[in-house]
Residue, then its C-alpha position, 0 to 999 in steps of 0.5 A: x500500500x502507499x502512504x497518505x500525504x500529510x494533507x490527507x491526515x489532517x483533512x480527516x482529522x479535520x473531518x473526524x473532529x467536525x462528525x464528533x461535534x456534529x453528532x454532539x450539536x444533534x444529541x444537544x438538540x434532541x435533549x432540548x427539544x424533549x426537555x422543552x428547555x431552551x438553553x441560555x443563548x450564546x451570540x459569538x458570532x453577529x453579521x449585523x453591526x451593533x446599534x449605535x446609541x448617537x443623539x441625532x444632530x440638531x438642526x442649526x437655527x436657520x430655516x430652509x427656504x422652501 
């Protein structure tokens, strides 16, 4: 037999280690939904930005010409 390359040992250790948490991730969610517990959430990760709390601008003294 010939010998993997080190890049195919790490892509399945890569992908032994992504098939255990993803068996985790579902035994996880099984136990929730029969608990009916919903579990404190966890944000890491957000693709909006967070709201800014900025007072508005107040508008000079001078009125506009309409």
């Amino acid at each position: 037999m010939y010998r993997r390359p080190r890049f195919l040992e790490v892509l399945l250790t890569i992908r032994e280690e992504m098939a255990r948490e993803a068996d985790y991730d579902v035994d996880f969610f099984v136990e929730m939904v029969r608990s009916g517990i919903q579990p404190a959430t966890d944000v890491r990760y957000e693709i909006a930005e967070p709201p800014t709390n900025k007072p508005s601008k107040k508008q000079s003294g001078k009125k506009s010409a309409k």
